[in-house]
C-alpha positions as semicolon CSV with decimal commas, in nm:
position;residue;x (nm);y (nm);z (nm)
1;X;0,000;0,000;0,000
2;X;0,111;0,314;-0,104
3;X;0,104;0,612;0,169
4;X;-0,077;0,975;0,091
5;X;0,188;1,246;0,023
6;X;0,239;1,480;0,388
7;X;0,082;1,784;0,353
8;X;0,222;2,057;0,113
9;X;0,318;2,369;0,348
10;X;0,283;2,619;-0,031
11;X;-0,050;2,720;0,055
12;X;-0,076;2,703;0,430
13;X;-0,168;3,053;0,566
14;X;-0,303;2,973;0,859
15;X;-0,125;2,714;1,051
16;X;0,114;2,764;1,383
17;X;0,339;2,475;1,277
18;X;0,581;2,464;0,982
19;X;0,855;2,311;0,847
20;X;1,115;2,173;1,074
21;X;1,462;2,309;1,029
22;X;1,683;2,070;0,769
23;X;1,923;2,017;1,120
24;X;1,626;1,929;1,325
25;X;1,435;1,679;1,070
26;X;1,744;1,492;1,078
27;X;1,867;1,528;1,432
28;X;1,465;1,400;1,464
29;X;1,481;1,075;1,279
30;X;1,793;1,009;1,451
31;X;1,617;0,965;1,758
32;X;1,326;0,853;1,631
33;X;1,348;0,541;1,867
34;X;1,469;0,665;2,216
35;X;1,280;0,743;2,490
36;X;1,342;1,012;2,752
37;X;1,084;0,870;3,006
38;X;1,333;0,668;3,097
39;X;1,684;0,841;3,089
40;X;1,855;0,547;3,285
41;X;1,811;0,355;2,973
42;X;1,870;0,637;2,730
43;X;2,114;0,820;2,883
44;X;2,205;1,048;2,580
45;X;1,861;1,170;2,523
46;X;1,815;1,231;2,885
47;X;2,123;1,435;2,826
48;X;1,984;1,626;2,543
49;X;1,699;1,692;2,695
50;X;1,868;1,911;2,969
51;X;2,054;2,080;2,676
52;X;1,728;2,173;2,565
53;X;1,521;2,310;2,883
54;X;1,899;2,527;2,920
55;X;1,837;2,622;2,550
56;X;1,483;2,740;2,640
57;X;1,570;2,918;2,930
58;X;1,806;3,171;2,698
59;X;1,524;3,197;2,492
60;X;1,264;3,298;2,846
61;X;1,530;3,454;2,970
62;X;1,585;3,220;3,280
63;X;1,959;3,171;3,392
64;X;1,916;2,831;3,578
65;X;1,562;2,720;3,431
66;X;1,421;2,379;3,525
67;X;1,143;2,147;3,328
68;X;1,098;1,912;2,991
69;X;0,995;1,873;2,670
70;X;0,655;1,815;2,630
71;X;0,440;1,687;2,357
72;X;0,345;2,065;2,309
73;X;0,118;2,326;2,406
74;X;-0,156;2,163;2,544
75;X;0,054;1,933;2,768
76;X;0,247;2,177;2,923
77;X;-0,047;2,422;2,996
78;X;-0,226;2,085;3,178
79;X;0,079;2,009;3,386
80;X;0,084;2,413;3,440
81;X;-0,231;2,388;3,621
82;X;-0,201;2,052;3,771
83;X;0,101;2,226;3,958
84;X;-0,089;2,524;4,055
85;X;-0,369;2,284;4,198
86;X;-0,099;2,074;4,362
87;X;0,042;2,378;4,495
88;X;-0,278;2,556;4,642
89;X;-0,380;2,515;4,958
90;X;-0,769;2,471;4,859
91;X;-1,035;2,213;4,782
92;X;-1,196;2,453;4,573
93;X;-0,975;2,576;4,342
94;X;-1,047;2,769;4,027
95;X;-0,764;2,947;3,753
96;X;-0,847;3,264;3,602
97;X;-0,774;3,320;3,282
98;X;-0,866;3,588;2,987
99;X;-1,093;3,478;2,712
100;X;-0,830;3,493;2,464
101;X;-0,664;3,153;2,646
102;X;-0,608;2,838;2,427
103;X;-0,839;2,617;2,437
104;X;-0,600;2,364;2,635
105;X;-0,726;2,577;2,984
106;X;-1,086;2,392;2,899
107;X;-0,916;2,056;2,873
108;X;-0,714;2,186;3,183
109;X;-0,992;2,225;3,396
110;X;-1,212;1,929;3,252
111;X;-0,916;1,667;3,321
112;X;-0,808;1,818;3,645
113;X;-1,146;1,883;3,784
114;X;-1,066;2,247;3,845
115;X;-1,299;2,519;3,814
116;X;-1,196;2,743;3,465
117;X;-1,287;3,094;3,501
118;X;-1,248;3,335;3,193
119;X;-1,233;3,720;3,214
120;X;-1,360;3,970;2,833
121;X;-1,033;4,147;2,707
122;X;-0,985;4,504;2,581
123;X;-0,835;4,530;2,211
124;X;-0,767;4,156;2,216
125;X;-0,574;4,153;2,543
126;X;-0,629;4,075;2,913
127;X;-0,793;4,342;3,128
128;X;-0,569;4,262;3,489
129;X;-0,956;4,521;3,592
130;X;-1,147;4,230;3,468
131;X;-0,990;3,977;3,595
132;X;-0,927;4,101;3,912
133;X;-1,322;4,038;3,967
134;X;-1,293;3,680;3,888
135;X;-0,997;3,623;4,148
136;X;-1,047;3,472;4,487
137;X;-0,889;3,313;4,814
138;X;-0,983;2,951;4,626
139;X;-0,785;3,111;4,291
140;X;-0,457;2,916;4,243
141;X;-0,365;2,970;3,870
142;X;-0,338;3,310;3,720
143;X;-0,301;3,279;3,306
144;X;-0,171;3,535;3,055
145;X;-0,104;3,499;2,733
146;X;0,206;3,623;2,499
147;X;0,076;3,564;2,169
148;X;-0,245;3,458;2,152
149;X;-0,352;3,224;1,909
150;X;-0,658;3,444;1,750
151;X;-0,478;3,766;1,680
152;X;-0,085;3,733;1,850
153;X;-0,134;3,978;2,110
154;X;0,053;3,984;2,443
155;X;-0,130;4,024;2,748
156;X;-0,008;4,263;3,034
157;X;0,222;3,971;3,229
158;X;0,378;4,198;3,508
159;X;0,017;4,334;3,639
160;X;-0,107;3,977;3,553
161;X;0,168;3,826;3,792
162;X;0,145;4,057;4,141
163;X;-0,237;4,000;4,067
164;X;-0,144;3,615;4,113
165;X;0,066;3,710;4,372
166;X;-0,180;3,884;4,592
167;X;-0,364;3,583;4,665
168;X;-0,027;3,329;4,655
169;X;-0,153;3,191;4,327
170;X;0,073;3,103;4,037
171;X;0,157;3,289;3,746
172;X;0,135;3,122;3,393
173;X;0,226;3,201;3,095
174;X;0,115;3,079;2,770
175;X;0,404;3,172;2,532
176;X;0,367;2,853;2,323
177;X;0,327;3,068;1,989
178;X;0,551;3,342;2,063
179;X;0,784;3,233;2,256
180;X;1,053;3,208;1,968
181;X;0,983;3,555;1,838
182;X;0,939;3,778;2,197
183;X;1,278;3,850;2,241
184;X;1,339;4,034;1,940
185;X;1,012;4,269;2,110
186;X;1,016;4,513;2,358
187;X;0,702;4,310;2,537
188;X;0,747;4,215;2,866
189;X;0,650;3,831;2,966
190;X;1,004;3,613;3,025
191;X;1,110;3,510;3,393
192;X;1,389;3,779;3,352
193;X;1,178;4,114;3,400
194;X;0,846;3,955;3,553
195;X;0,759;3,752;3,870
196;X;0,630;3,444;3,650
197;X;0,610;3,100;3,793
198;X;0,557;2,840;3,498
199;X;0,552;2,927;3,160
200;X;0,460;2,731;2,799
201;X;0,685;2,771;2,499
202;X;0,677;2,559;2,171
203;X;0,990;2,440;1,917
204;X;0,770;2,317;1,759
205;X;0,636;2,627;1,647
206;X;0,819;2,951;1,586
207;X;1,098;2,760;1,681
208;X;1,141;2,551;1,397
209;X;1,156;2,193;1,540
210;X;0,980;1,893;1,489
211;X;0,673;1,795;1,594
212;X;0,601;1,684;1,874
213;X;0,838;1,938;2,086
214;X;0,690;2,183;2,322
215;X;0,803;2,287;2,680
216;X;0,703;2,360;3,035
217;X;0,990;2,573;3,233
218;X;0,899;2,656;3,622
219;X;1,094;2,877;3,772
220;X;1,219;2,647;4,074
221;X;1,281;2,301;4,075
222;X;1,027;2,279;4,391
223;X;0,693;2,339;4,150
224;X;0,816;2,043;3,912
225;X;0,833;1,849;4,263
226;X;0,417;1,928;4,258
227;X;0,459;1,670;3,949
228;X;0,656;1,432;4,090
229;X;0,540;1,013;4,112
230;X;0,701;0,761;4,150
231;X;0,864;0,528;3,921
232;X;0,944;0,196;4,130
233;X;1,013;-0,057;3,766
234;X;1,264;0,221;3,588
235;X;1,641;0,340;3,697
236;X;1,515;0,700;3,778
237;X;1,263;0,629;4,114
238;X;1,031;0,944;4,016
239;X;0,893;1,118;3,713
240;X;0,765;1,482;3,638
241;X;0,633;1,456;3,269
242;X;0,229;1,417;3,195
243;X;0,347;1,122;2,951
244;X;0,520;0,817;3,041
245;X;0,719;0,663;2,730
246;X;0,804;1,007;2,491
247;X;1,010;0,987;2,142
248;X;1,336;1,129;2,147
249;X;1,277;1,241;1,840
250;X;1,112;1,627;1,968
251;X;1,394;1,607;2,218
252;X;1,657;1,605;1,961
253;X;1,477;1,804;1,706
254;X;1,461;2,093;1,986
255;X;1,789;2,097;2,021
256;X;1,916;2,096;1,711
257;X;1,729;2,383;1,581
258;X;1,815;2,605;1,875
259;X;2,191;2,521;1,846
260;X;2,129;2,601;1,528
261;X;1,937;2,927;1,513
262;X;1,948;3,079;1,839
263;X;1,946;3,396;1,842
264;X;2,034;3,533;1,539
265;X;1,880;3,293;1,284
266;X;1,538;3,354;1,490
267;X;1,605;3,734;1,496
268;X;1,627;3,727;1,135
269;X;1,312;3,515;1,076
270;X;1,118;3,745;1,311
271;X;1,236;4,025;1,073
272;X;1,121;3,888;0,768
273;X;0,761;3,727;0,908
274;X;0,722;4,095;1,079
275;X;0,765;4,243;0,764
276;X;0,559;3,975;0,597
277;X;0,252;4,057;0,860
278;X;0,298;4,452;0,810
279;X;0,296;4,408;0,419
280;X;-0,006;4,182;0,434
281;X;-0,194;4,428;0,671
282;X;-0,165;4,645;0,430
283;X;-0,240;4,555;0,109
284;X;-0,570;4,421;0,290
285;X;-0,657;4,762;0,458
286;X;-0,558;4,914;0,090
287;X;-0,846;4,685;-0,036
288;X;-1,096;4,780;0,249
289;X;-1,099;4,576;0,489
290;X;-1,092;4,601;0,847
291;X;-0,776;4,468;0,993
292;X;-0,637;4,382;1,341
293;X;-0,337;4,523;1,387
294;X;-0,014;4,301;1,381
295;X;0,150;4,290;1,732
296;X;0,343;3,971;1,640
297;X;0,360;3,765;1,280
298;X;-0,013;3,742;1,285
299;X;-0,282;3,891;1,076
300;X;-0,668;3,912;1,112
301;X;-0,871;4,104;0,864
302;X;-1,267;4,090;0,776
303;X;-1,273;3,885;0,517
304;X;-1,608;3,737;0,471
305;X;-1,677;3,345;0,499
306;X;-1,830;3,349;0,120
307;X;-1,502;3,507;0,073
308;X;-1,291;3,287;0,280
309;X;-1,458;2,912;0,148
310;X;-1,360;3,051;-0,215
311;X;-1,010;3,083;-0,139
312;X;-0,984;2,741;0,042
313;X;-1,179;2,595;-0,255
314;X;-0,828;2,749;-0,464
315;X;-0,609;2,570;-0,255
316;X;-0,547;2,809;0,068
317;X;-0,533;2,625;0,407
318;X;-0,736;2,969;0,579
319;X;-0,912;2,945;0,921
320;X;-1,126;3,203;1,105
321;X;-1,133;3,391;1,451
322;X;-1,400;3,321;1,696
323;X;-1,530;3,632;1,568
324;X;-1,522;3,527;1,183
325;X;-1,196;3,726;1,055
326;X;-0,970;3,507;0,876
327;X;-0,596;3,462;1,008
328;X;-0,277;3,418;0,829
329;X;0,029;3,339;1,055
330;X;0,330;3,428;0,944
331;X;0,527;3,141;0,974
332;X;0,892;3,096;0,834
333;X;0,759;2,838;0,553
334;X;0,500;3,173;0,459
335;X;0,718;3,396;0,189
336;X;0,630;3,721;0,091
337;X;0,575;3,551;-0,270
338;X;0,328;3,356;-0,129
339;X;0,167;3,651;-0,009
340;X;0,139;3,822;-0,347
341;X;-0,049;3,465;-0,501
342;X;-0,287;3,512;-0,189
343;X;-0,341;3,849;-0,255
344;X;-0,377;3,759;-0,645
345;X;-0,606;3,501;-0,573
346;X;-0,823;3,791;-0,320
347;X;-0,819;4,000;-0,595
348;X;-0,969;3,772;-0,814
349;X;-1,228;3,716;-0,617
């Protein structure tokens, strides 16, 4: 039986996941079969996998940073409230989020049996005002988000954090988007210039790695303890991650891209999928429409669902915002000639 081709990345606008790095596809299938559940066995992913939480703390901006690589995202925001929970001292306990959160806080809060309470935003980004009302003695998890999925916006971390703080609640941040392009920003949301606790950031994403390779950093090695069980039949005797047996294969891949492209190759892609958003912005206000300003690599615009179906029926891989304007990431695979077929194809229509 022949397999189906992989999906062609040429017309995928709206995606947070591109092409892996040439050095981490390989670095992937060269681990393809090791497991970093259990680093007594595999000693050299184990050892790789430390490389790459150190890697990630550069990147955050923490100098002695402790956690793993996760499966992505959505793992790594679930073990970022099933710390918080751990942690609190409460057998009510609820997280507070915006309503811009990933949809990984719902899982969250389903799997963990947590209560999930969501707060409106202003212009696309927390309101700390808003959220303020939603925050009690029972609250354990404060969220904000650094690039949100809908429109790339950064929430307001530092006011978000001594809001957490105020009722000895946790700080998390959701950076699983942008954490690869934030640094080349003047936004503030790393562990080096704001009191955050655990934080979510994605190779797999911006940061050029194979899938699957996210990561969960805490900022002390006693909130990955909340994680810790047991492991009586393996070499280590406890275990932190949400998974059990993981592919080394993310592991690797992480690390070999951010060898590889940290911090200038990533500075340079931010550049060019900035200038990518800004162009796009405008050649779709030029034509009318009403667009969301790009914070990060991320445009929304009013395009009409009539409007968006036709260009999927021509090939584009185009999704919507809750609120019905399309969205094209700018990811590194996304070239401004690209662009200029899109625009062609809006034009058209």
């Amino acid at each position: 039986m022949q397999l189906a081709e992989p999906q062609d990345f040429e017309r995928v606008l709206s995606s947070m996941c591109t092409e892996p790095h040439p050095a981490a596809r390989e670095a992937a299938e060269r681990f393809l079969a090791t497991n970093p559940g259990d680093p007594g066995t595999y000693e050299s992913v184990a050892a790789l996998e430390e490389r790459a939480v150190d890697l990630l703390g550069e990147v955050t901006g923490h100098p002695d940073p402790e956690g793993y690589v996760a499966s992505g995202g959505t793992e790594a925001n679930i073990q970022a409230v099933r710390i918080a929970r751990n942690r609190g001292d409460t057998d009510d306990p609820n997280v507070v989020a915006p309503a811009s959160a990933h949809f990984s806080f719902t899982k969250a809060a389903d799997v963990l049996d947590v209560e999930y309470r969501t707060a409106p935003t202003t212009d696309h980004r927390a309101d700390p005002a808003a959220m303020a009302e939603l925050v009690d003695d029972d609250t354990v998890c404060v969220v904000g988000v650094a690039g949100s999925t809908e429109y790339g916006y950064v929430d307001p971390i530092p006011e978000l954090a001594e809001l957490a703080h105020e009722v000895d609640a946790l700080c998390h941040v959701d950076a699983a988007w942008g954490g690869f392009v934030l640094p080349f920003t003047d936004h503030v949301w790393g562990f080096d210039d704001t009191a955050v606790d655990t934080l979510t950031i994605d190779p797999h994403k911006m940061g050029q790695a194979a899938i699957p390779a996210g990561g969960l950093l805490v900022r002390d090695r006693s909130l990955l303890d909340e994680l810790a069980i047991r492991t009586p039949y393996l070499e280590s005797t406890s275990q932190v991650t949400l998974t059990g047996t993981r592919s080394g294969a993310g592991v690797a891949s992480a690390v070999a891209a951010m060898e590889t492209l940290w911090p200038e190759g990533y500075r340079e892609q931010y550049d060019r999928s900035m200038d990518n958003a800004e162009w796009l912005a405008d050649q779709l206000a030029a034509r009318g429409h009403d667009v969301v300003e790009p914070d990060l690599p991320l445009v929304a615009a009013d395009l009409s669902v009539p409007m968006t179906e036709e260009l999927r029926s021509r090939g584009w891989r185009v999704a919507k915002t809750g609120a019905d304007e399309m969205r094209v990431v700018c990811m590194p695979h996304v070239t401004r000639s690209m662009l200029r077929s899109f625009v062609a194809d809006l034009d058209w229509y």
